[in-house]
Residue frames as a rotation matrix with the C-alpha (Angstrom) as fourth column:
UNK 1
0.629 -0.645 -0.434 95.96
-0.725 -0.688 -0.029 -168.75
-0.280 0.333 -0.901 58.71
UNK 2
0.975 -0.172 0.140 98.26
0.219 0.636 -0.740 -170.30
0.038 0.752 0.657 56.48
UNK 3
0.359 -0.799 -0.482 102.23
0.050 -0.499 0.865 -170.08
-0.932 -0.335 -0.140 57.09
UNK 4
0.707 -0.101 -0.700 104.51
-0.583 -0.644 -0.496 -168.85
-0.400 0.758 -0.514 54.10
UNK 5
-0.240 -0.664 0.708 105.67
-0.596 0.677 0.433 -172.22
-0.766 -0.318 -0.558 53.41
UNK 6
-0.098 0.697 -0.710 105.20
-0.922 0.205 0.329 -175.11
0.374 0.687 0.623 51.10
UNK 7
0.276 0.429 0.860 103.44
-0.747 0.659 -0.089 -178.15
-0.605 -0.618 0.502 52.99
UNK 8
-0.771 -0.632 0.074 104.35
-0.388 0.558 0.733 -181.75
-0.505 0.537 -0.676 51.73
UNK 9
-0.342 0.800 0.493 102.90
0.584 0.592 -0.556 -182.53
-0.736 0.098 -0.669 48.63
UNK 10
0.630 0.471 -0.617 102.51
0.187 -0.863 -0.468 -179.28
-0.753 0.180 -0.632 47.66
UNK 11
0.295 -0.294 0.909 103.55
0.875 -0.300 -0.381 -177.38
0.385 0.907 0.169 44.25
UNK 12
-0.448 -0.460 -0.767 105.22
0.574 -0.805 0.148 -174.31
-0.685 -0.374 0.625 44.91
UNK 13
0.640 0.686 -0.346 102.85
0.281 -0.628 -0.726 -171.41
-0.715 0.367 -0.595 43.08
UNK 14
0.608 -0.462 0.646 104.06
0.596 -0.272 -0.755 -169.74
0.525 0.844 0.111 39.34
UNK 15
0.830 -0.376 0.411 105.33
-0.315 -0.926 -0.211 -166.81
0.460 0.045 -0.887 41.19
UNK 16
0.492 -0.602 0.629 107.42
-0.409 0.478 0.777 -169.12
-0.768 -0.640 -0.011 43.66
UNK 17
0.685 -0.303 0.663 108.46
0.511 0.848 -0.141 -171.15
-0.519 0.435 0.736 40.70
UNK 18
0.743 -0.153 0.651 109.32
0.246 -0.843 -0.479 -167.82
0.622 0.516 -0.589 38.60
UNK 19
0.768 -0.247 0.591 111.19
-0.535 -0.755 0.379 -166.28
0.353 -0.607 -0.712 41.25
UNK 20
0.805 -0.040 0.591 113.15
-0.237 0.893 0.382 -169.50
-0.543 -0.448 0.710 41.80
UNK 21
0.506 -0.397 0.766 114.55
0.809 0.526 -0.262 -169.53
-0.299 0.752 0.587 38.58
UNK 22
0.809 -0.400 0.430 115.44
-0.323 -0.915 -0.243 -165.75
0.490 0.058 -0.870 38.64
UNK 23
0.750 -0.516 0.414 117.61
-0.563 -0.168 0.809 -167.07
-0.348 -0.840 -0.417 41.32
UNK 24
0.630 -0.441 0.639 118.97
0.262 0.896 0.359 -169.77
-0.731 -0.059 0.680 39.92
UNK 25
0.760 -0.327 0.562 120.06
0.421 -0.411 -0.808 -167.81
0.495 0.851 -0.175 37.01
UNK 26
0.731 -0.669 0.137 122.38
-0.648 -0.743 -0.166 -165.62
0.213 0.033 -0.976 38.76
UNK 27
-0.055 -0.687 -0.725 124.73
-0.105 0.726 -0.680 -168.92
0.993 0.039 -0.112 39.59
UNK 28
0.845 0.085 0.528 125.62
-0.528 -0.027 0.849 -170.62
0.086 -0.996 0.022 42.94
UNK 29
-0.320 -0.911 -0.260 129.02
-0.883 0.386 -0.265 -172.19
0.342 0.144 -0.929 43.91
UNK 30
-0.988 0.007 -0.155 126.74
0.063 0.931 -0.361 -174.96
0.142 -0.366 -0.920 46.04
UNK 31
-0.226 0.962 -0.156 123.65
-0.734 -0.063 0.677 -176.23
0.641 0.267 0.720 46.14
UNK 32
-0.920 0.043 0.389 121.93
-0.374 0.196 -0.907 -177.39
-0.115 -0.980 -0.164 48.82
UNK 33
-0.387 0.823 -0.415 118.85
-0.107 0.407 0.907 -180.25
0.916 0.395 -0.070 48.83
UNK 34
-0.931 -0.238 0.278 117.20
-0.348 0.340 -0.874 -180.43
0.113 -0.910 -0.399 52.51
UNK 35
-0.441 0.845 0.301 114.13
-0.200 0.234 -0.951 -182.18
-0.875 -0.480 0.066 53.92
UNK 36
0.167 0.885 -0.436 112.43
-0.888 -0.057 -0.456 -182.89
-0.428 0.463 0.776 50.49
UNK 37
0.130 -0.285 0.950 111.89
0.011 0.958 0.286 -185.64
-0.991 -0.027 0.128 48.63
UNK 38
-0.419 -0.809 -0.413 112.70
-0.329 -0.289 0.899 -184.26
-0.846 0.512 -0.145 45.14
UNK 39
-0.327 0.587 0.741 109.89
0.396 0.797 -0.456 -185.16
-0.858 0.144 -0.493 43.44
UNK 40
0.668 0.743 -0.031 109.06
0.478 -0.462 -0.747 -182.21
-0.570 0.484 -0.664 41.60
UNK 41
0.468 -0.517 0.717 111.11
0.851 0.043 -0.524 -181.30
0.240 0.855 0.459 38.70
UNK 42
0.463 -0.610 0.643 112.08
0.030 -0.714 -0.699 -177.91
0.886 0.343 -0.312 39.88
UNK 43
0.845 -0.420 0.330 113.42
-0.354 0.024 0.935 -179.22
-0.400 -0.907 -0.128 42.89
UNK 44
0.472 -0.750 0.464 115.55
0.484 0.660 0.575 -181.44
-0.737 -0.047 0.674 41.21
UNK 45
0.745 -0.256 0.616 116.51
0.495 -0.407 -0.768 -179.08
0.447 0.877 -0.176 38.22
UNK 46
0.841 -0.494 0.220 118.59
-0.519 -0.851 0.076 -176.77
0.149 -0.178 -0.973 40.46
UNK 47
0.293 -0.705 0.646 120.95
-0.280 0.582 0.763 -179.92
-0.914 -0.404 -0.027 41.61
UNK 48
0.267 -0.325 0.907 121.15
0.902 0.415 -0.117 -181.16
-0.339 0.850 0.404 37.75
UNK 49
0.710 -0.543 0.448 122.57
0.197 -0.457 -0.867 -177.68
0.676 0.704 -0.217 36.72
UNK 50
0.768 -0.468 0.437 124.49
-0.602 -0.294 0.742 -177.24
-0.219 -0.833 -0.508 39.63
UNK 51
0.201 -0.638 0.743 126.30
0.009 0.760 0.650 -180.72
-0.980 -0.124 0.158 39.04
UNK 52
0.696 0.196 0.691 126.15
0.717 -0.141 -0.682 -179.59
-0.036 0.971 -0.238 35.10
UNK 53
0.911 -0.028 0.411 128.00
-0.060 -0.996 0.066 -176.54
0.407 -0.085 -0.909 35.96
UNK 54
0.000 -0.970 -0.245 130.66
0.392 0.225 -0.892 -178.13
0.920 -0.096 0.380 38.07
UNK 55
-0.256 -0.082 0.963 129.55
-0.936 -0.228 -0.268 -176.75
0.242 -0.970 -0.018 41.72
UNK 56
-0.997 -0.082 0.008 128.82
-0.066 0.733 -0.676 -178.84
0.050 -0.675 -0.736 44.80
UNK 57
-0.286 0.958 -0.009 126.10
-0.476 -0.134 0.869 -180.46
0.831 0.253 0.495 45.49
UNK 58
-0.924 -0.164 0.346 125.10
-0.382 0.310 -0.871 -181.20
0.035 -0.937 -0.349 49.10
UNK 59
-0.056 0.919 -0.390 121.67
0.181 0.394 0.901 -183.65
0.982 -0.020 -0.188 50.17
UNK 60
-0.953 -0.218 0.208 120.53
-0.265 0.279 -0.923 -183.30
0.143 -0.935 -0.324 53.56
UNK 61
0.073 0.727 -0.683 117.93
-0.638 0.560 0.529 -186.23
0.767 0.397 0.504 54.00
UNK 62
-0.406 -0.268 0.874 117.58
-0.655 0.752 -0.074 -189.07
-0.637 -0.603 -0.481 56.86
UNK 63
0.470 0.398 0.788 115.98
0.490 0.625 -0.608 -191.14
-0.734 0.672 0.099 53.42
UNK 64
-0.762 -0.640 -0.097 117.10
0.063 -0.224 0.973 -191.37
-0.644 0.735 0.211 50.09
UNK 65
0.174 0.617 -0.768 115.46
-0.167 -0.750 -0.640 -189.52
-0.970 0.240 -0.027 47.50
UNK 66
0.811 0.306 0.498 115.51
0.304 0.507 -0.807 -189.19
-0.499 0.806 0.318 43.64
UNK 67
0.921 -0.282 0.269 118.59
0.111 -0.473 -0.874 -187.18
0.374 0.835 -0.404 43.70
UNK 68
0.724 -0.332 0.604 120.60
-0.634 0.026 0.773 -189.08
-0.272 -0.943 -0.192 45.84
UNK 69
0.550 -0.439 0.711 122.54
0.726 0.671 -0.147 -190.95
-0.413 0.597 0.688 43.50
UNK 70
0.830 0.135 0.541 123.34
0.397 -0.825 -0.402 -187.43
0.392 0.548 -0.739 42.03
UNK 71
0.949 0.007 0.316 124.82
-0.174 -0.824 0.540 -185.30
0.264 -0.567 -0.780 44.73
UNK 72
0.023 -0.993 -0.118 128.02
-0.536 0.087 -0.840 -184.80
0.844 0.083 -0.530 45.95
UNK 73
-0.988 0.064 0.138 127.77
-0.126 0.164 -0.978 -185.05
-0.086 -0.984 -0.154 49.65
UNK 74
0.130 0.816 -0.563 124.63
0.204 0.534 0.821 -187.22
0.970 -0.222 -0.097 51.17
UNK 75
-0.582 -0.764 0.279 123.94
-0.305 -0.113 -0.946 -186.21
0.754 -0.635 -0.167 54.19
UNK 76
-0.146 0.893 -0.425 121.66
0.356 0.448 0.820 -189.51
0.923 -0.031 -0.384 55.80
UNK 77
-0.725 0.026 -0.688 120.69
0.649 -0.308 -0.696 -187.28
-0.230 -0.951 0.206 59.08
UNK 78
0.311 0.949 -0.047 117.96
0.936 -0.314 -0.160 -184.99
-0.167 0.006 -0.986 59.79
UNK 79
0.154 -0.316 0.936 118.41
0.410 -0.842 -0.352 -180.98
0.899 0.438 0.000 58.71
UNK 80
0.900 -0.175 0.399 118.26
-0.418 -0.603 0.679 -179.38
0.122 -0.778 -0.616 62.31
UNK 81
0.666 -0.741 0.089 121.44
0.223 0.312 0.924 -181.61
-0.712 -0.595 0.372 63.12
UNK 82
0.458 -0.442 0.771 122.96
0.887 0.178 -0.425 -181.61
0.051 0.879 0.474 59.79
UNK 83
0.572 0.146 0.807 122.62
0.419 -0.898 -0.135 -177.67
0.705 0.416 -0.575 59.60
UNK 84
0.901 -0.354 0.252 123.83
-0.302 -0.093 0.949 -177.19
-0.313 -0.931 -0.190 63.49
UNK 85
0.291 -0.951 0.102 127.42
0.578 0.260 0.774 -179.26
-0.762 -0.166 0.626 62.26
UNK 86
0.221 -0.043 0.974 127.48
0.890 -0.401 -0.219 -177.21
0.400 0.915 -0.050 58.92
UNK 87
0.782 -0.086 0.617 127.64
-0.032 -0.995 -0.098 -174.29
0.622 0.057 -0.781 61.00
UNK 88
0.881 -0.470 -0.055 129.60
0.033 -0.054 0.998 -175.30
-0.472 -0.881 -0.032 63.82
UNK 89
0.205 -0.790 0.578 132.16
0.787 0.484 0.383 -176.52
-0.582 0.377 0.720 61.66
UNK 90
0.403 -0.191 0.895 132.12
0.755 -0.483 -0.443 -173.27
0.517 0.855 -0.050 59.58
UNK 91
0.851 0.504 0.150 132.21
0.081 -0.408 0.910 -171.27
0.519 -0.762 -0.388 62.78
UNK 92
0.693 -0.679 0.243 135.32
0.176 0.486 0.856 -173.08
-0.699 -0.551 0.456 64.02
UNK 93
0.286 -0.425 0.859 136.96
0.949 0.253 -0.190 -172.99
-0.137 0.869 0.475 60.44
UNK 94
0.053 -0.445 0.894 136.71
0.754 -0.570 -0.328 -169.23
0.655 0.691 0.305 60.18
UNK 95
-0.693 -0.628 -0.355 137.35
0.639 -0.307 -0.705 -168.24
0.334 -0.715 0.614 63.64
UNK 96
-0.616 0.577 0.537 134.08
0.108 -0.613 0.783 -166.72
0.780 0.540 0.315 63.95
């Protein structure tokens, strides 16, 4: 058995790609890069319209990538920790 993931390395399937871009279409105020290494054009496409667009753009990486130069916020730290202060800190912020 195979989890519902994509494995590194891997292409993300037409429908995954398709279904991607449905999303991206409706707009986002921030965009969010984690754990990859941005290799594959439609990873990086969502951060070049994002930063095209005028939203935020956030990395969360412990390496730098191809769209690290890009991004607003770099964040050089692994995603479980990253994600954990992202919430605490929202958590705290909105009293929650």
């Amino acid at each position: 058995m195979r989890p519902d993931v994509v494995l590194f390395g891997e292409l993300i399937d037409g429908p995954g790609v398709e279904h991607l871009q449905n999303e991206l279409e409706k707009g986002f105020d921030i965009v969010f890069s984690i754990g990859t290494t941005s290799v594959f054009p439609y990873i990086q496409a969502p951060i070049y319209m994002a930063k095209s667009s005028g939203n935020v753009t956030v990395e969360i990486n412990p390496s730098e990538t191809t769209v690290s130069n890009v991004v607003d916020y770099r964040l050089a730290m692994p995603a479980g920790a990253a994600l954990d202060e992202i919430w605490n800190r929202y958590r705290a912020t909105n009293n929650t």
